[in-house]
SEROFI-333562 format. One record per residue (C-alpha): residue number from 1; residue in one letter; z, y, x. Coordinates in Angstrom, 3 decimals. Layout:
SEROFI-333562
PT num residuo        z        y        x
PT NUM       A        Z        Y        X
...
END
This chain:
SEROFI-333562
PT num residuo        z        y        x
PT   1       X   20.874   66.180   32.795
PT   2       X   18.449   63.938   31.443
PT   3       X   19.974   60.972   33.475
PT   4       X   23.466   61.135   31.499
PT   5       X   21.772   60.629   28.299
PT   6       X   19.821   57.139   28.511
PT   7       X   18.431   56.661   24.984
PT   8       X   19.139   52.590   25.884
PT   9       X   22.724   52.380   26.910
PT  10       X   25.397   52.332   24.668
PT  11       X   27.959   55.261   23.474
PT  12       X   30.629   53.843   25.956
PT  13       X   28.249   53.549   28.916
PT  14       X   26.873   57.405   28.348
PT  15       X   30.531   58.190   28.611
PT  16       X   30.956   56.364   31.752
PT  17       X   28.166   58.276   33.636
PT  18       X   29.239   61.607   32.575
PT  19       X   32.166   61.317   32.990
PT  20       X   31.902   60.018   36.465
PT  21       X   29.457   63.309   37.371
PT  22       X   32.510   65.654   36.249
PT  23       X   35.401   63.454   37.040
PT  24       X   34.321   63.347   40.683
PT  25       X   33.549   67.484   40.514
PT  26       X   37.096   67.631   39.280
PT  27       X   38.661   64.754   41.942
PT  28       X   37.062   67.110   44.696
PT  29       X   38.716   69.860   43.147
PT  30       X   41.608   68.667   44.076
PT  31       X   40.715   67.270   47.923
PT  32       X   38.967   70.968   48.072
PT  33       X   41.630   73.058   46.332
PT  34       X   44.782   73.255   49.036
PT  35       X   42.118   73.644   51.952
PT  36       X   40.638   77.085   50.248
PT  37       X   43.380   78.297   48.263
PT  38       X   47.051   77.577   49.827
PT  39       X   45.199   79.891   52.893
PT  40       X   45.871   83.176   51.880
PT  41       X   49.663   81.975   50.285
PT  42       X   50.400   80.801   53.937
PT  43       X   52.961   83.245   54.822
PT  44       X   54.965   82.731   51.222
PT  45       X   54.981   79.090   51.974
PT  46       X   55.390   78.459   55.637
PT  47       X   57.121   81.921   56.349
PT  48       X   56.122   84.645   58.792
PT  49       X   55.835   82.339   61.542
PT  50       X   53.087   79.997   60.054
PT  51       X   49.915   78.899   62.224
PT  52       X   46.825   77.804   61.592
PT  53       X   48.124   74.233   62.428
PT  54       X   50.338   74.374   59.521
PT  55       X   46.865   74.584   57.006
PT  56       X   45.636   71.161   59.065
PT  57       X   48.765   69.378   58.209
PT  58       X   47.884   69.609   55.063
PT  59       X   44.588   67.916   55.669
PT  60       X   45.969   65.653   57.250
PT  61       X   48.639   64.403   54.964
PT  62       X   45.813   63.808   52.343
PT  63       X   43.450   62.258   54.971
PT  64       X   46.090   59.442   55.395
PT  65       X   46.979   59.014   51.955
PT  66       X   43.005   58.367   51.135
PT  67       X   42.831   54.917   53.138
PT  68       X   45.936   53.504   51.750
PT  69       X   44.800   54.536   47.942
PT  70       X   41.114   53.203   48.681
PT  71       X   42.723   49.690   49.062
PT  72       X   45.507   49.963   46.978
PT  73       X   43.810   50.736   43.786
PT  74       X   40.532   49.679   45.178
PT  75       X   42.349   46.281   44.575
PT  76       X   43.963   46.480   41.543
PT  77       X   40.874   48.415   39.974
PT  78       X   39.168   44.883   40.777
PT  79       X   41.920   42.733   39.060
PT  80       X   42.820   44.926   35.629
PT  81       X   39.328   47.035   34.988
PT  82       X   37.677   50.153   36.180
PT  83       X   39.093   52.501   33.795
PT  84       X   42.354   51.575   33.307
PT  85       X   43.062   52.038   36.981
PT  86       X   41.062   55.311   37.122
PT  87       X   43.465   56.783   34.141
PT  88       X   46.738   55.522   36.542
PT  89       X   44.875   57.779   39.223
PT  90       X   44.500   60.737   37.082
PT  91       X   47.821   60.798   35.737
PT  92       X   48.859   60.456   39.227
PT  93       X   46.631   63.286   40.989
PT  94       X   47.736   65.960   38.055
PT  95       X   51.491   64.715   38.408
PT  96       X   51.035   65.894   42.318
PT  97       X   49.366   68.733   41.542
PT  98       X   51.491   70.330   39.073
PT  99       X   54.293   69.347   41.500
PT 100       X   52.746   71.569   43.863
PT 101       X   52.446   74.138   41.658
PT 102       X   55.721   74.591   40.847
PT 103       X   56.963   74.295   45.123
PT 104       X   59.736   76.842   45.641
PT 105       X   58.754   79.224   48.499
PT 106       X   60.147   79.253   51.608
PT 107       X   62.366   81.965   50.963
PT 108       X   63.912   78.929   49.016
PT 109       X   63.558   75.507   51.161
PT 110       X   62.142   77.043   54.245
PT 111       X   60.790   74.603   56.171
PT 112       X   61.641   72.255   53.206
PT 113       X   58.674   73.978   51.121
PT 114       X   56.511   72.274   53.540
PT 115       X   57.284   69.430   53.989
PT 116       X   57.759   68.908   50.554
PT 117       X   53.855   69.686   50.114
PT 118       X   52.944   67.126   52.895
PT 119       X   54.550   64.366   51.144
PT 120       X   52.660   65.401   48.031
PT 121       X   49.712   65.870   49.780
PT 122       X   49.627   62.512   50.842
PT 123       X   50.916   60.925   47.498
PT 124       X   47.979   62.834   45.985
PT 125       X   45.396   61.502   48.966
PT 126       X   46.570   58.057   47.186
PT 127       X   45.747   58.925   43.890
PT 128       X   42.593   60.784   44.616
PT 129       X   41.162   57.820   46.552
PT 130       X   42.251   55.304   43.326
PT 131       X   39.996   57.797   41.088
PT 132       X   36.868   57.436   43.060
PT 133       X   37.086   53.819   44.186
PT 134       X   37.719   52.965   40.721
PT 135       X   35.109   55.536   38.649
PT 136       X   32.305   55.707   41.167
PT 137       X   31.755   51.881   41.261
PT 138       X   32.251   52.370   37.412
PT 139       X   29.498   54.689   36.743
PT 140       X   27.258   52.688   39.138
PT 141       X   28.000   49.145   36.577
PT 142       X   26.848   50.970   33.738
PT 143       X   23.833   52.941   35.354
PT 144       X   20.382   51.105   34.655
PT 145       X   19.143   49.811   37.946
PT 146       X   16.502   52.584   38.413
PT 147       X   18.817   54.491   37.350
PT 148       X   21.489   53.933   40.027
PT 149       X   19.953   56.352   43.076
PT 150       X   19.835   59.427   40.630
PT 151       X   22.892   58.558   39.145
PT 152       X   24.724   58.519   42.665
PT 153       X   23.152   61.384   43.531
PT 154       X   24.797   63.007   40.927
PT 155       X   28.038   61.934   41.600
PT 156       X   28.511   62.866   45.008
PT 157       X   26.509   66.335   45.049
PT 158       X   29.809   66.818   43.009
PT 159       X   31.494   67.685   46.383
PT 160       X   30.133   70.648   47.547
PT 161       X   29.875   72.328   43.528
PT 162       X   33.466   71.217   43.654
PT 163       X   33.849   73.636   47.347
PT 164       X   31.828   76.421   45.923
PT 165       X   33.754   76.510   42.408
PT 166       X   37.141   76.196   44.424
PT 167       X   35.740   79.127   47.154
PT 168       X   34.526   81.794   44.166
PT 169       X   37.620   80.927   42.087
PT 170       X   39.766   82.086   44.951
PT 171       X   37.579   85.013   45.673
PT 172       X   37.588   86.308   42.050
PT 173       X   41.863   85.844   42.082
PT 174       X   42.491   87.595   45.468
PT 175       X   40.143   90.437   43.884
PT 176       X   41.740   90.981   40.795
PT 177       X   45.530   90.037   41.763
PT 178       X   45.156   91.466   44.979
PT 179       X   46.673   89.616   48.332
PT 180       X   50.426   90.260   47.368
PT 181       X   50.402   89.072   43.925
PT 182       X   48.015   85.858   44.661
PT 183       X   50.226   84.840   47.767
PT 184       X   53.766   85.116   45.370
PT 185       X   51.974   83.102   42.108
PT 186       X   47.987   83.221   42.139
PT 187       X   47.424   80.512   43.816
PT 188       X   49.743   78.593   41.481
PT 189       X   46.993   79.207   38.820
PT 190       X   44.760   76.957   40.679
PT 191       X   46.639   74.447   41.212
PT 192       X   47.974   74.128   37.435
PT 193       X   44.156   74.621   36.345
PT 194       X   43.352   71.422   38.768
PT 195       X   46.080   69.438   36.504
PT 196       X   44.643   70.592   33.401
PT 197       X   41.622   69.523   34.315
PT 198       X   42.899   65.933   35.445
PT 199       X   44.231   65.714   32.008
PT 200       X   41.463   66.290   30.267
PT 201       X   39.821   63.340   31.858
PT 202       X   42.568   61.284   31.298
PT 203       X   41.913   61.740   27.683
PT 204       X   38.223   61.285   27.656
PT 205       X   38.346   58.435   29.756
PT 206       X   41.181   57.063   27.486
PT 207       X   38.909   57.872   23.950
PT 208       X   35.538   57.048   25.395
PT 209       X   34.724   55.233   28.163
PT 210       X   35.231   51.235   28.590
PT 211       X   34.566   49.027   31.591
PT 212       X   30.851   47.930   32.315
PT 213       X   29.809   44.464   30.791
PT 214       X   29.505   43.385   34.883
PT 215       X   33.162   43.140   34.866
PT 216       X   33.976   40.787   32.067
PT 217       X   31.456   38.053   33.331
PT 218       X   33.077   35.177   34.754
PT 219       X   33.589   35.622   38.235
PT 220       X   32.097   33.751   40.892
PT 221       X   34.722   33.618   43.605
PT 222       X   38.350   34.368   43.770
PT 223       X   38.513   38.022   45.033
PT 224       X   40.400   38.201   48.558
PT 225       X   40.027   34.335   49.793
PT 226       X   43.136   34.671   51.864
PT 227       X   41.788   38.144   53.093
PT 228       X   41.277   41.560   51.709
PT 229       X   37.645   41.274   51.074
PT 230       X   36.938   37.516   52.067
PT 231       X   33.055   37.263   52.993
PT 232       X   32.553   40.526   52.444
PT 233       X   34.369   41.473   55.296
PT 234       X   31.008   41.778   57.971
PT 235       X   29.775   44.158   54.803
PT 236       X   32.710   46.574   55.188
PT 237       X   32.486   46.587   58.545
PT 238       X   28.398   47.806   58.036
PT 239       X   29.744   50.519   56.010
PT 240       X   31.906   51.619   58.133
PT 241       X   30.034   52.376   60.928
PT 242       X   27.484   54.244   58.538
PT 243       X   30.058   56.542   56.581
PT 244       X   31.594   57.148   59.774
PT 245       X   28.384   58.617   61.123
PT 246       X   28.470   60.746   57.798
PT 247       X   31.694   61.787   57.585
PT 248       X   30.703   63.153   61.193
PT 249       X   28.284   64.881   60.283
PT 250       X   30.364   66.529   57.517
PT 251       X   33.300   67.800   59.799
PT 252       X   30.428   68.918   62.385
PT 253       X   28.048   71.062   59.821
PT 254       X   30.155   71.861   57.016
PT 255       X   34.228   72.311   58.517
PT 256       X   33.023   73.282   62.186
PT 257       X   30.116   75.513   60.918
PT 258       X   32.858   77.350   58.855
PT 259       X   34.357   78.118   61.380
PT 260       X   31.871   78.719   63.932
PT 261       X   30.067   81.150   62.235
PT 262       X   33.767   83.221   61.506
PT 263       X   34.398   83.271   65.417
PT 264       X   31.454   83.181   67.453
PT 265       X   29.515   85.481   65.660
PT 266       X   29.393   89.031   64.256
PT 267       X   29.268   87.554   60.579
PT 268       X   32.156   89.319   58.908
PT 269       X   34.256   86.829   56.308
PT 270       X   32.389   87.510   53.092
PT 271       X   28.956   87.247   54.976
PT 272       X   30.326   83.445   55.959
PT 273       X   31.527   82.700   52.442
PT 274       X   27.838   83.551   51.148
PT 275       X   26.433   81.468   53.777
PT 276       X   28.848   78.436   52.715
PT 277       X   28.525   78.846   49.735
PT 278       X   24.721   78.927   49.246
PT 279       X   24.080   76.387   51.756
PT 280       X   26.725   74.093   49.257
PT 281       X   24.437   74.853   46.396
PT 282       X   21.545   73.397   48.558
PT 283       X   23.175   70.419   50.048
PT 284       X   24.255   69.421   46.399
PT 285       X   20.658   70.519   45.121
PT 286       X   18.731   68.044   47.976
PT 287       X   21.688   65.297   47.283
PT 288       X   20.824   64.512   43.865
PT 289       X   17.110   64.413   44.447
PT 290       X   17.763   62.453   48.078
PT 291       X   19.848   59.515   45.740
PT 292       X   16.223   59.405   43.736
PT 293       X   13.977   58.956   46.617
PT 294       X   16.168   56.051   47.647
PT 295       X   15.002   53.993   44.572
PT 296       X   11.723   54.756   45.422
PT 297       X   11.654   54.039   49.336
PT 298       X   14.583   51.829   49.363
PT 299       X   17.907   52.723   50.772
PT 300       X   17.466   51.625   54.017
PT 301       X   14.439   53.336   54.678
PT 302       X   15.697   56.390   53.529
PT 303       X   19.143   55.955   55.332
PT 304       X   17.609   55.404   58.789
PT 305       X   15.358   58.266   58.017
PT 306       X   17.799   60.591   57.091
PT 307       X   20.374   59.794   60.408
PT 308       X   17.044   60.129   62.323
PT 309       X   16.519   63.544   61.594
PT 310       X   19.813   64.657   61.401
PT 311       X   19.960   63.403   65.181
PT 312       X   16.889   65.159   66.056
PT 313       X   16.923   68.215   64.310
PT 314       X   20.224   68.853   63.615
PT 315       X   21.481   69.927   67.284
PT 316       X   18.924   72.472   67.748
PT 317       X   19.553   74.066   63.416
PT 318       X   23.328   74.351   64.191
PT 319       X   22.706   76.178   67.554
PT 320       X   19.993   78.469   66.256
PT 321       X   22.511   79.177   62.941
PT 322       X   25.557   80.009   65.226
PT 323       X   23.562   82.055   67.612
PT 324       X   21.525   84.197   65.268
PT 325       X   23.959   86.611   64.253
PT 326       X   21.883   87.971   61.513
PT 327       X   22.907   87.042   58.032
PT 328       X   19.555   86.199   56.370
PT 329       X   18.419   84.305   58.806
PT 330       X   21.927   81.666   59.479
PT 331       X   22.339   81.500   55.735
PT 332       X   18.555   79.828   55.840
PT 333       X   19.234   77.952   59.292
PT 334       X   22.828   76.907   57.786
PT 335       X   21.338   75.601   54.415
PT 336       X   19.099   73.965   56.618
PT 337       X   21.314   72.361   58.432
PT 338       X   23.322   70.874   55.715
PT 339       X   20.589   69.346   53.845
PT 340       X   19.133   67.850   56.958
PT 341       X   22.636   65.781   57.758
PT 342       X   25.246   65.686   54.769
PT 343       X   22.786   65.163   51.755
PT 344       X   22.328   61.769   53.242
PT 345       X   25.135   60.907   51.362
PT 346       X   22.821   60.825   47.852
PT 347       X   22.602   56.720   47.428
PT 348       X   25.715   56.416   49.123
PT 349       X   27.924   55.793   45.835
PT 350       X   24.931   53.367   44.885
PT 351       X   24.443   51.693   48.258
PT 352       X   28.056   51.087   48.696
PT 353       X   28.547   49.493   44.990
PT 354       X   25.522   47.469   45.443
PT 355       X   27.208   46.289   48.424
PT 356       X   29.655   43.959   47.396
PT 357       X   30.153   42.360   44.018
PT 358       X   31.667   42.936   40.950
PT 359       X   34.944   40.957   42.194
PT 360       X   35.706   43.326   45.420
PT 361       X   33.589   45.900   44.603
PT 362       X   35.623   48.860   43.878
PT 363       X   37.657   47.121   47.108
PT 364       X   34.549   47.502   49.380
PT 365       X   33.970   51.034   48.275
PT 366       X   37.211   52.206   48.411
PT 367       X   37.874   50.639   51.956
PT 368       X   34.468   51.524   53.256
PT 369       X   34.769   55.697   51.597
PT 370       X   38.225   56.015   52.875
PT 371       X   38.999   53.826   56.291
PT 372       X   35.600   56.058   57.882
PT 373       X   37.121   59.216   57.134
PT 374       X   39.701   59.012   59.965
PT 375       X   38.106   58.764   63.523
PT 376       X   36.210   61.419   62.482
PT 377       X   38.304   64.210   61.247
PT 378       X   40.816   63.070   64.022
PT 379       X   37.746   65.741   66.255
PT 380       X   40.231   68.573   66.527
PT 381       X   42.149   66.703   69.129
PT 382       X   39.015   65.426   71.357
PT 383       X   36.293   67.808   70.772
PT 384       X   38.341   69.945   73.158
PT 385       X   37.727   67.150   75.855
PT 386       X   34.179   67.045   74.942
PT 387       X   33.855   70.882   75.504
PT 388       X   34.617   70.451   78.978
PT 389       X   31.868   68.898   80.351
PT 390       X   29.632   69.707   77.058
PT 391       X   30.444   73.348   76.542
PT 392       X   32.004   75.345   73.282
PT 393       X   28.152   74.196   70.920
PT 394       X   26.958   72.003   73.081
PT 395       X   30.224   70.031   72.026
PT 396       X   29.550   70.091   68.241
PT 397       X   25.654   69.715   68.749
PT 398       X   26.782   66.178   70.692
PT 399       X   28.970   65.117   67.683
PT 400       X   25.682   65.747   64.994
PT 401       X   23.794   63.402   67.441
PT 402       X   26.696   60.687   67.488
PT 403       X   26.841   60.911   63.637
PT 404       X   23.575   61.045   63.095
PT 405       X   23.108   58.038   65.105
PT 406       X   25.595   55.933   63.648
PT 407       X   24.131   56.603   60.075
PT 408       X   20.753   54.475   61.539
PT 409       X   22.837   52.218   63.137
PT 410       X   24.953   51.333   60.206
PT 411       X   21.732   51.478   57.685
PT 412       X   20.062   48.803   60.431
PT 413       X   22.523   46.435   60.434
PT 414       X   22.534   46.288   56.604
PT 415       X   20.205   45.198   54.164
PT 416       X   16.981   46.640   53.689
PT 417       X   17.236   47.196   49.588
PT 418       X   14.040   47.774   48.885
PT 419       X   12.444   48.756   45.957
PT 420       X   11.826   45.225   44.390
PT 421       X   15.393   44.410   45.636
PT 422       X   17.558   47.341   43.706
PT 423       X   15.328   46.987   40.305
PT 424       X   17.929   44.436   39.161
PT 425       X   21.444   43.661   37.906
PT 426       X   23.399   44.963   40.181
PT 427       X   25.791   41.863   40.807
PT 428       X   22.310   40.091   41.287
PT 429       X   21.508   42.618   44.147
PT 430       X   24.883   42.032   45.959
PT 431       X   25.482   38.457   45.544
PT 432       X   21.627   38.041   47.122
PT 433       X   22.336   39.628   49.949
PT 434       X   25.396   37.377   50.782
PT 435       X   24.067   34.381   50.104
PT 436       X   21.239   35.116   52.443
PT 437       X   18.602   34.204   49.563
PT 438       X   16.693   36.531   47.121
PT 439       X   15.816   36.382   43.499
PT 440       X   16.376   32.401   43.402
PT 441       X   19.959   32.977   44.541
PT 442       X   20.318   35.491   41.802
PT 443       X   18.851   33.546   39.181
PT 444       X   21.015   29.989   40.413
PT 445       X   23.909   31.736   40.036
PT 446       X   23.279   32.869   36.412
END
């Protein structure tokens, strides 16, 4: 944890990158927590009739509150401060969750129960997406510049501790309350635990942590220029495409693999859960140190690497790990797998902040994070269609080439940020890129 205690940043900016390491563990929590732990409370919630369908509503409704809180707060995060709008979000995602928490069964509401967690799920898809597009970009400000890959490695390896917390948390409730007792109020536990959490930051980031010098420098354009992100707008597009290749790969090798290896193999539930959950531990592991090699090859280079070999050698890891059928050897091929393709997303909270200046910045990220998310967890209703002519793995092995693909795609079409380029302010790094110049352009605009 040496990289949260920099000897040469202030008090306030030590606060700022710790508490963006467990404020995003904790914001995952919450994007993580109805997923895993509503599951086994089904039947209390949606009555006797509930289907599996019912669980990916509940995805869903969060998946389409995320894009509308990555711009919405995205925006006023760039207009009132970093911090200020990442307490709003806090308060916001603990108000939703505690509201959860207390949702009357359907013995009560009946199908009311439901749909009253849909809306909440979506109000809290909001919120989460104002925490991250408002701390991530905050923690990357105060980072030092060879600093920043580490220090957004960090950050988002937060995302699958968050998955394997959330997944032995349930585990150890359903053992000691037993099934009964966790459907009628375990789960509730969780849920109130994920608010208490949220609260916590909302008092540490209210005592300790300040927005980043970066922000209170005069700016050097107004922020939207009739549009949402003004010039920056080819940038978000460049994004795009890449986090849509990883968010890709994420449905195909962490939600279809799940899955997979629970149906189409002799793996019994707990064998899968081990699997998951080790192959989390080594995703989040390789994530960190993958956001460190990107200061040191660039983030290009390391981006179009990355895709490469997820394209190549991801089809044949996730057919040899769902075809094994031996538990030592798919928890290997699985953790594989996942480091191979998803810990590409190391220098992503970097690369994405260095991406567009202080002025849109937490606008870009938020967009860019959020908008991708959508195509590609919409693959429930066409990977059928692509089974048809691709078959039941052939199918998924297709989508880990697409994504995999579009990661080198989108790196290509950005800039390279090399080595040289990232070892500087980080508005410097940005604002060089879109001016088409390098250090002069930099150094004029000081």
């Amino acid at each position: 944890m040496t990289a949260l205690s920099l000897p040469g940043l202030p008090r306030e900016g030590r606060s700022a990158l710790r508490a963006g390491v467990v404020g995003n563990w904790i914001d995952n929590i919450h994007v993580f927590l109805p997923l895993t732990a509503l599951a086994p409370a089904m039947g209390v919630l949606a009555g006797p009739t509930a289907t599996a369908s019912t669980g990916a509503l509940i995805v869903v409704a969060m998946l389409f509150g995320r894009p509308v809180g990555g711009i919405v707060f995205g925006r006023i995060a760039d207009r009132i401060g970093r911090t200020k709008t990442t307490r709003i979000a806090i308060a916001g995602t603990a108000a939703c969750a505690l509201a959860i928490a207390a949702t009357p069964t359907h013995e009560v509401l009946g199908a009311g129960t439901i749909a009253l967690i849909l809306i909440l799920r979506f109000v809290g898809g909001v919120f989460v997406a104002g925490e991250y597009s408002a701390a991530v970009p905050l923690t990357m400000e105060w980072s030092p510049p060879r600093r920043r890959g580490v220090m957004s490695g960090f950050v988002l390896s937060m995302a699958p501790w968050a998955q394997a917390s959330i997944a032995f948390a349930v585990a150890t409730l359903l053992a000691i309350l037993g099934p009964e007792r966790y459907a009628e109020w375990g789960w509730r536990a969780l849920f109130v635990a994920g608010a208490a959490a949220s609260a916590g930051m909302f008092i540490y980031y209210t005592r300790h942590v300040t927005d980043a010098p970066v922000f209170h420098r005069p700016r050097s354009a107004a922020p939207s220029q009739g549009r949402v992100l003004g010039r920056w707008t080819s940038a978000f597009w460049q994004v795009f495409i890449l986090m849509s290749g990883l968010w890709l790969l994420t449905d195909s090798t962490v939600l279809l693999l799940t899955e997979r290896l629970g149906t189409d193999t002799p793996l019994g539930a707990t064998d899968v859960s081990v699997i998951i959950g080790v192959a989390s531990i080594a995703q989040a592991l390789v994530m960190t140190l993958a956001g460190h090699l990107s200061t040191i090859t660039g983030r290009r280079a390391l981006l179009v690497g990355w895709g490469g070999a997820a394209a190549l050698a991801g089809p044949f890891l996730w057919w040899a790990a769902v075809t094994s059928g031996e538990f030592a050897r798919a928890l290997v091929l699985a953790s594989m797998l996942q480091v191979i393709t998803v810990s590409a997303y190391g220098p992503i909270a970097a690369y994405l902040s260095e991406r567009f200046p202080t002025e849109v910045r937490s606008t870009g990220y938020g967009m860019g994070y959020s908008f991708s998310l959508v195509l590609p967890a919409l693959y429930p209703f066409y990977l059928p269609w692509i089974e048809k002519v691709l078959g039941r793995q052939g199918s998924v092995m297709f989508l880990i080439v697409a994504g995999g693909a579009l990661v080198v795609l989108g790196a290509l079409r950005g800039p390279r940020f090399t080595p040289a380029d990232i070892d500087r302010d980080i508005d410097d790094v940005a604002w060089a890129v879109v001016e088409g110049r390098g250090q002069e352009a930099a150094d004029a605009r000081r």
